[in-house]
C-alpha positions as semicolon CSV with decimal commas, in nm:
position;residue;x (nm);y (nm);z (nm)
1;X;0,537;-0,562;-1,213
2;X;0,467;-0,173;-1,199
3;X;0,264;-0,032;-0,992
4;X;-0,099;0,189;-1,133
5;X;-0,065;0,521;-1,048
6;X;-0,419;0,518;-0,912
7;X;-0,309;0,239;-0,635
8;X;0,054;0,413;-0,588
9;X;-0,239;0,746;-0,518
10;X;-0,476;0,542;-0,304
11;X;-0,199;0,406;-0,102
12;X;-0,058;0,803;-0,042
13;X;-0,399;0,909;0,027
14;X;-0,421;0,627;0,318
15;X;-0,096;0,691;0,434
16;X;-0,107;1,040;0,464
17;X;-0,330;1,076;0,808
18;X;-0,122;0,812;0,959
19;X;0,239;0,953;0,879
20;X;0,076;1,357;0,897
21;X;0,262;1,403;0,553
22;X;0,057;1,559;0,295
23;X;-0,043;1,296;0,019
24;X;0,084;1,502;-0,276
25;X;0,436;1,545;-0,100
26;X;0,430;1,186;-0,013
27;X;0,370;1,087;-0,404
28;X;0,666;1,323;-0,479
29;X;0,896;1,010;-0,414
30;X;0,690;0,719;-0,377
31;X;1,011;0,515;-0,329
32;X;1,096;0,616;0,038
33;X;1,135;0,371;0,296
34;X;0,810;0,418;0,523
35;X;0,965;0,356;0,838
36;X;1,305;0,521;0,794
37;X;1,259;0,807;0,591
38;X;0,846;0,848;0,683
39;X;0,869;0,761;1,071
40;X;0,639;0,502;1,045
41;X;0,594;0,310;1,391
42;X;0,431;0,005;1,457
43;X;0,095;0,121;1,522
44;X;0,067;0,309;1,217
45;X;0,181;0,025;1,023
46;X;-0,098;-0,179;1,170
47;X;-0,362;0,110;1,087
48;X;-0,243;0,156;0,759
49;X;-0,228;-0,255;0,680
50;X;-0,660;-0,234;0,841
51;X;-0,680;0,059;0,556
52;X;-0,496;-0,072;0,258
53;X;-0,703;-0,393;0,285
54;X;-1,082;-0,266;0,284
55;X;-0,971;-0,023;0,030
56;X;-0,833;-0,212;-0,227
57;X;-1,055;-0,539;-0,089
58;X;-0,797;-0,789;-0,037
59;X;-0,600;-0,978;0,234
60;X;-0,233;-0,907;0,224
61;X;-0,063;-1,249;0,352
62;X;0,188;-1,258;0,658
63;X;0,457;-1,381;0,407
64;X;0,430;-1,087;0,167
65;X;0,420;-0,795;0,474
66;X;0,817;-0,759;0,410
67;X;0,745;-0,640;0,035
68;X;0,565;-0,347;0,187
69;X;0,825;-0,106;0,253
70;X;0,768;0,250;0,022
71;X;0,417;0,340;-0,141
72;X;0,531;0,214;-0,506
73;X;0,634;-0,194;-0,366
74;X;0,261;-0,137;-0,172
75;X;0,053;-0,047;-0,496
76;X;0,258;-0,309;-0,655
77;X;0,134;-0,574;-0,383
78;X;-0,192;-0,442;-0,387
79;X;-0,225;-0,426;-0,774
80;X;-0,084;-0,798;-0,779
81;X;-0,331;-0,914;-0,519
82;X;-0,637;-0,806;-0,646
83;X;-0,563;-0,918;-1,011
84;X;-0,536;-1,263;-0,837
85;X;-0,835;-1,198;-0,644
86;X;-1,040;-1,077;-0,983
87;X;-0,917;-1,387;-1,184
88;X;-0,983;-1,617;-0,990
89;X;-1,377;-1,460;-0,928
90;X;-1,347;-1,474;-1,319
91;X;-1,255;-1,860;-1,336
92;X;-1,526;-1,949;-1,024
């Protein structure tokens, strides 16, 4: 499933501090691998994980973490997530 601009925006926007890339250049190619064409290290992965999750108010499981690899496949979680997370507050 696609990705909403807004999340693929949000996650940029979060990313951006930790990677000291500009958010706009970052959503220039949203597809780039974070760690090999971004530098991401280990910390910042953590930080950015802490981020992602209060922002778009869900819990990324252990098992998904290898799906986060470029800004796009992270809105994409994200967006998938909290559709979950909003149906099943809808069906509660």
């Amino acid at each position: 499933m696609a990705a909403s601009l807004s999340a693929e925006a949000k996650v940029a926007d979060i990313l951006s501090p930790v990677v000291g890339i500009p958010a706009d250049n970052l959503l220039q190619n949203p597809d780039r691998n974070l760690v090999d064409d971004l530098g991401l290290d280990s910390l910042g992965a953590v930080r950015l994980l802490v981020n992602l999750e209060k922002e778009f108010a869900v819990k990324v499981p252990a098992d998904r973490l290898t799906e986060l690899f470029s800004i796009r496949s992270i809105a994409s979680v994200l967006d998938e997530l909290a559709r979950q997370r909003d149906d099943s507050l809808r069906s509660s």
